[in-house]
VOPAGU-2260 file (C-alpha; in pm, 1 decimal, decimal comma):
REM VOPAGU-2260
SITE   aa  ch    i         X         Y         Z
SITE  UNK   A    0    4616,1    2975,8   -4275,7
SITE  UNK   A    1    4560,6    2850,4   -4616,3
SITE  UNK   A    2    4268,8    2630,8   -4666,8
SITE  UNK   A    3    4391,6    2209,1   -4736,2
SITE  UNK   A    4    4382,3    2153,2   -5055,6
SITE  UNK   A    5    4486,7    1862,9   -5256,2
SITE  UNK   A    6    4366,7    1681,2   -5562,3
SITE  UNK   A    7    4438,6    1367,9   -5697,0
SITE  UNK   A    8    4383,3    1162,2   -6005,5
SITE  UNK   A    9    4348,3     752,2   -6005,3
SITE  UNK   A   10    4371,7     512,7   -6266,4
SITE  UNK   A   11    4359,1     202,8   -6089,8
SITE  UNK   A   12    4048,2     167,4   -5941,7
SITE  UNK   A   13    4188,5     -92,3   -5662,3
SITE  UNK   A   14    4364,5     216,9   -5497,8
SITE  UNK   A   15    4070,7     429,9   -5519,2
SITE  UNK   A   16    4010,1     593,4   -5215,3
SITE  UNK   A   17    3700,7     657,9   -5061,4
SITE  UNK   A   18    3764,4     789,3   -4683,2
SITE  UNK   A   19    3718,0    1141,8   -4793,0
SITE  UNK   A   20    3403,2    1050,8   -4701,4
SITE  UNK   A   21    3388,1     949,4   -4368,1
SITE  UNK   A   22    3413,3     588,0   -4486,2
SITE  UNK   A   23    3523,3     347,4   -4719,5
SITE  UNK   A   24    3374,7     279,1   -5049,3
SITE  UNK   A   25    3405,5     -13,0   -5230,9
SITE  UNK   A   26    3432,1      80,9   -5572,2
SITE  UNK   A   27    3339,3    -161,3   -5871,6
SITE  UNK   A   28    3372,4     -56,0   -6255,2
SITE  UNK   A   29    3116,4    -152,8   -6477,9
SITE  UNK   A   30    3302,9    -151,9   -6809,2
SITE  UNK   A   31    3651,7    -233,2   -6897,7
SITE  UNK   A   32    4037,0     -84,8   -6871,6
SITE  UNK   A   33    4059,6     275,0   -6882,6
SITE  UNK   A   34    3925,8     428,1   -6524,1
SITE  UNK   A   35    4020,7     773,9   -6443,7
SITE  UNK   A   36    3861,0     988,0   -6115,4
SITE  UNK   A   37    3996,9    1270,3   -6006,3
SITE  UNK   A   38    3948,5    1382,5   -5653,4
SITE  UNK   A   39    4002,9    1761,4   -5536,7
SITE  UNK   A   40    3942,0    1797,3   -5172,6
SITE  UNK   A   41    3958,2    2128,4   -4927,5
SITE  UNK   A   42    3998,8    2070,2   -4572,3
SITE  UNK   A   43    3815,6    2370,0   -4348,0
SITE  UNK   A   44    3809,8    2404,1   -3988,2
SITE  UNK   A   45    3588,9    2164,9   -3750,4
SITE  UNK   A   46    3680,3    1884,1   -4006,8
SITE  UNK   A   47    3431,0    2067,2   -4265,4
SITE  UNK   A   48    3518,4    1927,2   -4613,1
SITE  UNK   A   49    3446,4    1960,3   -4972,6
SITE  UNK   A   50    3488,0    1704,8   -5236,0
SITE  UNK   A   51    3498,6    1756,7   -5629,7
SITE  UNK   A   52    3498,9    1442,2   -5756,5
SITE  UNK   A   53    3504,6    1293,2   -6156,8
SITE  UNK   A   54    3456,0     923,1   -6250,5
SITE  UNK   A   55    3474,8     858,1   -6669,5
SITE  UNK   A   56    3309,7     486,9   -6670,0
SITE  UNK   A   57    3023,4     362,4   -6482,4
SITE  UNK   A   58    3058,6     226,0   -6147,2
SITE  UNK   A   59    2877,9      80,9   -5833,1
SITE  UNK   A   60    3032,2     183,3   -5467,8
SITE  UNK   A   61    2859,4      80,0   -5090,6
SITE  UNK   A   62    2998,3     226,0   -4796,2
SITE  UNK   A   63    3122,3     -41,3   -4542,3
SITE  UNK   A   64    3118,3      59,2   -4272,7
SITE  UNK   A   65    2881,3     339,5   -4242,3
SITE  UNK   A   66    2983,6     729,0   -4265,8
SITE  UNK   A   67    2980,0     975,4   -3969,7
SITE  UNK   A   68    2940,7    1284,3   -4141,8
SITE  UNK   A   69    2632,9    1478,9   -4273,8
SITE  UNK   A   70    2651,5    1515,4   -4663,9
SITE  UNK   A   71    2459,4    1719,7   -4953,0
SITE  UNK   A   72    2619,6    1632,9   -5297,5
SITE  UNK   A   73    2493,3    1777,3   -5622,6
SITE  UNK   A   74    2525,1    1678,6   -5988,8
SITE  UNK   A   75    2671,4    1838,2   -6273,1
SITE  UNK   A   76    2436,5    1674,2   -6483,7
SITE  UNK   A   77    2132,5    1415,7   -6502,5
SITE  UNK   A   78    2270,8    1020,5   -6529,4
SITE  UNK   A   79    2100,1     729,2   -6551,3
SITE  UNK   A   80    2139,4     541,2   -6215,5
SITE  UNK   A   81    2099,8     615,8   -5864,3
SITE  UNK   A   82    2270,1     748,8   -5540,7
SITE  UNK   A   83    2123,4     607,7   -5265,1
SITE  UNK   A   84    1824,2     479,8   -5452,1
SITE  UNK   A   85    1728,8     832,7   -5548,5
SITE  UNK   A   86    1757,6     932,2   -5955,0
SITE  UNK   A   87    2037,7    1159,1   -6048,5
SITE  UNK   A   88    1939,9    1449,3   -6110,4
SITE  UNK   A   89    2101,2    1838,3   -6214,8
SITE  UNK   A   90    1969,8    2103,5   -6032,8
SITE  UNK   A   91    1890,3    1960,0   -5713,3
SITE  UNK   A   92    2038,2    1858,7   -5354,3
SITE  UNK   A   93    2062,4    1523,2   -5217,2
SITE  UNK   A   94    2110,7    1553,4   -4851,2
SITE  UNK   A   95    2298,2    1251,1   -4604,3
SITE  UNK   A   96    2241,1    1140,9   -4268,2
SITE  UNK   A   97    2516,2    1051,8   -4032,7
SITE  UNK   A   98    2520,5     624,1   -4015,7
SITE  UNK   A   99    2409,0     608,8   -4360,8
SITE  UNK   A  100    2434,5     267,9   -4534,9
SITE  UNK   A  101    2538,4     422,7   -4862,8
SITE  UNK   A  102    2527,0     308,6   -5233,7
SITE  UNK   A  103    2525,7     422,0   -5570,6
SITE  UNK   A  104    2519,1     302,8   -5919,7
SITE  UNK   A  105    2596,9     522,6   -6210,4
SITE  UNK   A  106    2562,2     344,0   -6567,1
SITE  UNK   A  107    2707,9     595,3   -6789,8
SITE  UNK   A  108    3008,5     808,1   -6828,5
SITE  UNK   A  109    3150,5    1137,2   -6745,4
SITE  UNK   A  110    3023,1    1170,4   -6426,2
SITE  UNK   A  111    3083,0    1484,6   -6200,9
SITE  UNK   A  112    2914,3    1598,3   -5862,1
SITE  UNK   A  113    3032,4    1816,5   -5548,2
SITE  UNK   A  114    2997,0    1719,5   -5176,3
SITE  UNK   A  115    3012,2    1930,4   -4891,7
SITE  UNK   A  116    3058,3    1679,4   -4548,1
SITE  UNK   A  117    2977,5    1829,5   -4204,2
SITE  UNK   A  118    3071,3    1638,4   -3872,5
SITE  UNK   A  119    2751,7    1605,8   -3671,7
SITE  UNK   A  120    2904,2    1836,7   -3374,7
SITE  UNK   A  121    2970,4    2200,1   -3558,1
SITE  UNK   A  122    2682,3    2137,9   -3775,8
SITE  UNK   A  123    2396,6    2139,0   -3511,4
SITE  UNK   A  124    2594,9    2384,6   -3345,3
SITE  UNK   A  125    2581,0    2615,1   -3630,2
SITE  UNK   A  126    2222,0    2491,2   -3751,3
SITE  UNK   A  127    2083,9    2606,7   -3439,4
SITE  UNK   A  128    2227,2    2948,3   -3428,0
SITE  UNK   A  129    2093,9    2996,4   -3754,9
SITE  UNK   A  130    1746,2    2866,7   -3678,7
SITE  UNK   A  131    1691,9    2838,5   -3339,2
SITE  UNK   A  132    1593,5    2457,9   -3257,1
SITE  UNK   A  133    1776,2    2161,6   -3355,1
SITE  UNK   A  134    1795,1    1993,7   -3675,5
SITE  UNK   A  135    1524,5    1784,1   -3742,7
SITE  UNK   A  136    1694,1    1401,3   -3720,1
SITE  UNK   A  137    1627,8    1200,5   -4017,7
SITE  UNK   A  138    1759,6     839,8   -4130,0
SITE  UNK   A  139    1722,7     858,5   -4496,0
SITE  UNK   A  140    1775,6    1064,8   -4826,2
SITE  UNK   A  141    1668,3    1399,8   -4841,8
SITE  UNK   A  142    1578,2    1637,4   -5186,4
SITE  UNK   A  143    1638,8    1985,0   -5147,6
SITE  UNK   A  144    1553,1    2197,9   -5469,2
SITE  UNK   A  145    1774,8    2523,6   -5350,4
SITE  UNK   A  146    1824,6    2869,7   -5542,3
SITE  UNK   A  147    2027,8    2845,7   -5869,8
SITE  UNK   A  148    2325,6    3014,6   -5730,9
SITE  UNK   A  149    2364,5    2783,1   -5456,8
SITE  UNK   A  150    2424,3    2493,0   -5653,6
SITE  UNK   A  151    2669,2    2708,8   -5875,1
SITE  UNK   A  152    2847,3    2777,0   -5543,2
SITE  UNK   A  153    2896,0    2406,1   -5480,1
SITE  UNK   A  154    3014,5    2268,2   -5849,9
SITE  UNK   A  155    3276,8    2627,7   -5859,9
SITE  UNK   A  156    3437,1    2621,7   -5525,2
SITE  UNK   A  157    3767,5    2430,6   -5651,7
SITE  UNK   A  158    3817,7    2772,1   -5850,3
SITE  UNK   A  159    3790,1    3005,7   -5534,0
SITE  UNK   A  160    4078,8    2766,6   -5380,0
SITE  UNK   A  161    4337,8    2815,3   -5714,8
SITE  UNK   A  162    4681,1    2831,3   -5589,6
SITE  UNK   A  163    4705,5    3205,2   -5805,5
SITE  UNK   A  164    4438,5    3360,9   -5556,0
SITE  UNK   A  165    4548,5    3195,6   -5214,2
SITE  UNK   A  166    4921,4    3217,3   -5223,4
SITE  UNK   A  167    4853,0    3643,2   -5287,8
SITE  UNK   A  168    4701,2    3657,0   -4924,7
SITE  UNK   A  169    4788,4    3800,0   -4665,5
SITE  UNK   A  170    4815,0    3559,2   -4311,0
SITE  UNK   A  171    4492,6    3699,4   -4180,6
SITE  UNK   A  172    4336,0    3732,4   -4507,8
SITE  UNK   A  173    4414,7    3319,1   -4576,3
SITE  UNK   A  174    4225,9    3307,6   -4195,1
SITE  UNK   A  175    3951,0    3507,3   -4312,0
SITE  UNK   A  176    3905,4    3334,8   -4665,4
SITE  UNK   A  177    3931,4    2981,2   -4499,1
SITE  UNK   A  178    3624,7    3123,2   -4239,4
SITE  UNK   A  179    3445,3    3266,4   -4525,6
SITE  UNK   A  180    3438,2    2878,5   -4725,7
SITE  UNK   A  181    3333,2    2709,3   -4428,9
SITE  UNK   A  182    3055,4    2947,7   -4325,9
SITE  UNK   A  183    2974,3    2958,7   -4709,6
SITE  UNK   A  184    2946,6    2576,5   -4720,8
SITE  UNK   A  185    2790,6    2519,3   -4375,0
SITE  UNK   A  186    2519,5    2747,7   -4466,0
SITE  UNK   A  187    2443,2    2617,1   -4741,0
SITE  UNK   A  188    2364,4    2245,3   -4601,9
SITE  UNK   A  189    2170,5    2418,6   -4317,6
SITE  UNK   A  190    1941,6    2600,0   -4614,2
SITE  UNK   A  191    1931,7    2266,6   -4774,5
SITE  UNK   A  192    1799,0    2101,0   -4456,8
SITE  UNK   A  193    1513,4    2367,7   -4394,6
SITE  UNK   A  194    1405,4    2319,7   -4769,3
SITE  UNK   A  195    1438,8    1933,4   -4766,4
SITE  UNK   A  196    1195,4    1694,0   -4828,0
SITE  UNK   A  197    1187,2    1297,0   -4860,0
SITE  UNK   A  198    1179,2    1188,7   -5225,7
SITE  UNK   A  199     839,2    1168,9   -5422,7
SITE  UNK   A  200     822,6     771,9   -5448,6
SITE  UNK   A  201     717,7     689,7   -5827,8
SITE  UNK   A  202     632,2     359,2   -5938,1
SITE  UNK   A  203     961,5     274,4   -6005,3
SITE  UNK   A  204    1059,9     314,8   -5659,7
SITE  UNK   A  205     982,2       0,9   -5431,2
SITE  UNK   A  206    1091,6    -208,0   -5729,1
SITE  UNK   A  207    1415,6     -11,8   -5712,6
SITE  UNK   A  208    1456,3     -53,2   -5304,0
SITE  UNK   A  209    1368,1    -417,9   -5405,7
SITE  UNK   A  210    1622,8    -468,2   -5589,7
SITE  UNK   A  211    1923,0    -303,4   -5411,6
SITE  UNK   A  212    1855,7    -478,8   -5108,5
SITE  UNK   A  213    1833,6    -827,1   -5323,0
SITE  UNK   A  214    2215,5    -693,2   -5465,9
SITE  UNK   A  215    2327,8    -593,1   -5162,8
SITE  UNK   A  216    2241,2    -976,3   -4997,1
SITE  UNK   A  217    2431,9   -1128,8   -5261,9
SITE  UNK   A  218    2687,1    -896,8   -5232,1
SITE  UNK   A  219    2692,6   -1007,5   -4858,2
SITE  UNK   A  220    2688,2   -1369,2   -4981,5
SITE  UNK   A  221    2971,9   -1342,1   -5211,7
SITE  UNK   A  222    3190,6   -1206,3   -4954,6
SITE  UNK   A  223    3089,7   -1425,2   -4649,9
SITE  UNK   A  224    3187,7   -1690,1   -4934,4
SITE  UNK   A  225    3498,8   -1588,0   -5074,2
SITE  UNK   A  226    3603,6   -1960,7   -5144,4
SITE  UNK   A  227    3298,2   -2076,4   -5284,0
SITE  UNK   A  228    3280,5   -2042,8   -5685,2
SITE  UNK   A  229    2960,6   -1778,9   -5797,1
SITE  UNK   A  230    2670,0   -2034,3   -5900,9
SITE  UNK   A  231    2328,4   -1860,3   -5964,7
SITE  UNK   A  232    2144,3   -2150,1   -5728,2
SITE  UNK   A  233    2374,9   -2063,3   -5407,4
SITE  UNK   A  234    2268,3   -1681,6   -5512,4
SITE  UNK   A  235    1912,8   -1779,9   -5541,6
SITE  UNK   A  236    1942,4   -1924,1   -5216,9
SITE  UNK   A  237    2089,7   -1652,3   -4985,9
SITE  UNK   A  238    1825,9   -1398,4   -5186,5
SITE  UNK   A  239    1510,7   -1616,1   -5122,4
SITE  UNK   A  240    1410,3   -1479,2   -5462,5
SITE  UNK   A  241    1377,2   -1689,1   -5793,2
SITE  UNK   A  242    1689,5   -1652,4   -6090,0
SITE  UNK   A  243    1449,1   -1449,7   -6301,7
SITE  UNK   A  244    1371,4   -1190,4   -6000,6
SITE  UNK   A  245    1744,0   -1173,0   -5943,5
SITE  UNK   A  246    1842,2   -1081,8   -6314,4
SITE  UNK   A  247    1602,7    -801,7   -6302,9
SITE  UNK   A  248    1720,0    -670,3   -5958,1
SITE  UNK   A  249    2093,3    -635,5   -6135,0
SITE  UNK   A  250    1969,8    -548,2   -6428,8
SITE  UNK   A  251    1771,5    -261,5   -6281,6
SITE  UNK   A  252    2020,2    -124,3   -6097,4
SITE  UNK   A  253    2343,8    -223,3   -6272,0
SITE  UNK   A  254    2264,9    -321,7   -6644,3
SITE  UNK   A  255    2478,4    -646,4   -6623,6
SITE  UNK   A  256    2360,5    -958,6   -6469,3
SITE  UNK   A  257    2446,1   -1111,0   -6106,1
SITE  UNK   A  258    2734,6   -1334,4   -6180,6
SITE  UNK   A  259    2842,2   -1074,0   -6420,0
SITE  UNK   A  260    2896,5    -837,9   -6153,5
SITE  UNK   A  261    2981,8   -1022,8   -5846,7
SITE  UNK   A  262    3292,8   -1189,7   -6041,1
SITE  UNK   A  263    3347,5    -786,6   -6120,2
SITE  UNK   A  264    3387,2    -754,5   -5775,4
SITE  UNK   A  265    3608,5   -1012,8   -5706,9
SITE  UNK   A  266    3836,2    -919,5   -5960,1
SITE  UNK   A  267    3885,3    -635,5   -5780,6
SITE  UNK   A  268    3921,2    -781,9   -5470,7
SITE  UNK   A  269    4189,7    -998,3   -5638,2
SITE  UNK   A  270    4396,3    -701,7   -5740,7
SITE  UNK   A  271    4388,5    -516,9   -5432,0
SITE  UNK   A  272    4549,2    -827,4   -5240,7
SITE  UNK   A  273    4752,9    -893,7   -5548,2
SITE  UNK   A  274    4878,7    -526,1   -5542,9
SITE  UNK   A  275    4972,8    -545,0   -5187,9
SITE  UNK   A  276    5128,1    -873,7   -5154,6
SITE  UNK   A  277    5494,6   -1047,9   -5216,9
SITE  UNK   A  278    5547,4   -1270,9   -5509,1
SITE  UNK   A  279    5824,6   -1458,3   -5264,8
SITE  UNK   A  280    5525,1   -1531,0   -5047,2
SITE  UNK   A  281    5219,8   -1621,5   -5221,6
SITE  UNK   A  282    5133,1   -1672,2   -5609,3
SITE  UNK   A  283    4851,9   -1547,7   -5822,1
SITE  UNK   A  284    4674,0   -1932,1   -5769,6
SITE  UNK   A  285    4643,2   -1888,5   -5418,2
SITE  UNK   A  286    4474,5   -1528,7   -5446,2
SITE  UNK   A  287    4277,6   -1614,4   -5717,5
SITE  UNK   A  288    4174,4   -1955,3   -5451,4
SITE  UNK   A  289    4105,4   -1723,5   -5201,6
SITE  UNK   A  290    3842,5   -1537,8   -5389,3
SITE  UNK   A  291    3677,4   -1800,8   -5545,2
SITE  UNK   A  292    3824,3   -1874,8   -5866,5
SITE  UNK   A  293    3924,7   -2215,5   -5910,0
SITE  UNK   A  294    3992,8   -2212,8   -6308,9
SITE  UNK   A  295    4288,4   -2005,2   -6320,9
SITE  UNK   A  296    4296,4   -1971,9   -6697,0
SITE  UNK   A  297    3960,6   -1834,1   -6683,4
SITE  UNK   A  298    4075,0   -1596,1   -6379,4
SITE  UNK   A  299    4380,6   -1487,9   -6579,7
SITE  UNK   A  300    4137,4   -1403,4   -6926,3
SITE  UNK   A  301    3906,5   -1195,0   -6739,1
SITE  UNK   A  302    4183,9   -1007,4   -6456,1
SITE  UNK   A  303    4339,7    -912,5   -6806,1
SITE  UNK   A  304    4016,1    -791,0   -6958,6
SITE  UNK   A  305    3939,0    -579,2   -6672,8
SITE  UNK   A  306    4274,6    -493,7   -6574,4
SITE  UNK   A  307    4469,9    -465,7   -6926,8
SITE  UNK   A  308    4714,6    -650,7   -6750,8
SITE  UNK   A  309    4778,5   -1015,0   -6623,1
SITE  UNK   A  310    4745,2   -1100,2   -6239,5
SITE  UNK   A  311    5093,9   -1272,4   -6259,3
SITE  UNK   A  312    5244,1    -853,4   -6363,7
SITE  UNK   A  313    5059,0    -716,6   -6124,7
SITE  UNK   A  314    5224,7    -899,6   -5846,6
SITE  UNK   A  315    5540,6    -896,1   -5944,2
SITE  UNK   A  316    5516,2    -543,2   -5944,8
SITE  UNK   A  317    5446,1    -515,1   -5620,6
């Protein structure tokens, strides 16, 4: 039995797919035309998985709804940004609950990390053969700062899994190899979780809860909304907060500003329906109605800024 393995490499960022992780992600690029992400992804026994995964611009994703799965992801390098309001960091282990509201925000390019995810289920099981008790249940991120050669393991695996190394194995060596990831990878998250501890809070910290939860309201608001045009006032409202406390929220987190962003998002709302609807039956003025854009000159300038296309191509193409 050869381990699943399949990668993948997206350049629209509307068909990115995020249910590798347990979920979906919506995805929202911070800078202009040009997205690529790769995705490599090994499928092991008891729904064990591990994800390589590349982005070249900087994005913000939230999970909606919430993932099932444990997770520990590490980072090929430091970034500026966060992943679930923690820094990003080389060298170090963020570990995942299961029913984890999940964001992220990275605001520079060229980013790279490796996930293992772990059903609850054969995790525990496995967790407390190892250890003998149960794992300790936590509800938010955990650091784990494990030996060097762990975290090697994790960014290398996609070279253990070459097609050149698997397809010269034997039936029960393929078996064996497959057992030999998974136990690899599961104990690895279980030596994470007995070396985890919850992140040092600086001073930057509360501000930086602060102000995801203030983005992630609007963010709420925008969609609950989808007809209503983006006004700062209607934003200021939903937040409770003043403009000025709202700029700095986005601008901590995502470097552009509110209305900036949340018209980023519905741009790429836009294109998703756009992409999967039929010119016969709608038009680019009713989409662009739908999600809040009522100058369609205006919507048609920045789709093709974003999109290095217009709206009115993109649905005839589909």
């Amino acid at each position: 039995m050869k381990p699943l393995t399949h990668s993948e490499t997206i350049t629209d960022p509307a068909e990115w797919d995020g249910s590798i992780f347990g979920t979906q992600l919506e995805l929202v690029q911070l800078a202009g035309p040009g997205f690529v992400s790769t995705q490599t992804v090994t499928e092991l026994r008891d729904g064990v998985k591990l994800l390589r995964l590349t982005v070249n611009q900087p994005i913000t994703v939230r999970s909606r709804p919430l993932s099932k799965r444990y997770a520990v992801t590490s980072f090929d390098r430091t970034h500026e940004g966060h992943f679930a309001g923690v820094p990003i960091n080389e060298n170090q282990l963020l570990i995942f609950p299961p029913d984890f509201d999940f964001d992220a925000s990275i605001k520079d390019s060229g980013f790279r990390c490796s996930t293992i995810f772990a059903p609850p289920k054969p995790l525990r099981r496995y967790y407390k053969t190892l250890v003998g008790e149960e794992i300790e249940e936590f509800h938010s991120t955990l650091i784990a700062n494990p030996p060097p050669d762990s975290v090697e393991w994790l960014a290398a695996w996609p070279s253990l899994v070459d097609d050149k190394i698997t397809e010269s194995l034997e039936t029960q060596q393929r078996i064996d190899f497959q057992e030999s990831l998974r136990d690899e990878a599961l104990n690895l998250l279980v030596c994470a979780l007995q070396t985890a501890a919850k992140p040092e809070f600086s001073e930057e910290m509360p501000r930086l809860s602060k102000a995801r939860q203030l983005i992630r309201i609007a963010e709420d608001y925008a969609n609950g909304n989808p007809e209503h045009g983006l006004r700062m006032v209607d934003l200021c409202n939903a937040t409770g907060v003043s403009e000025r406390t709202l700029q700095y929220a986005f601008q901590t987190c995502l470097g552009i500003s509110p209305i900036n962003y949340l018209k980023r998002m519905r741009l790429q709302r836009a294109r998703r329906q756009l992409k999967v609807s039929n010119s016969k039956q709608t038009t680019v003025a009713a989409i662009a109605c739908q999600m809040g854009f009522w100058h369609f000159g205006e919507f048609s300038k920045a789709y093709k800024a974003q999109f290095d296309e217009s709206p009115s191509t993109t649905l005839r193409g589909h």
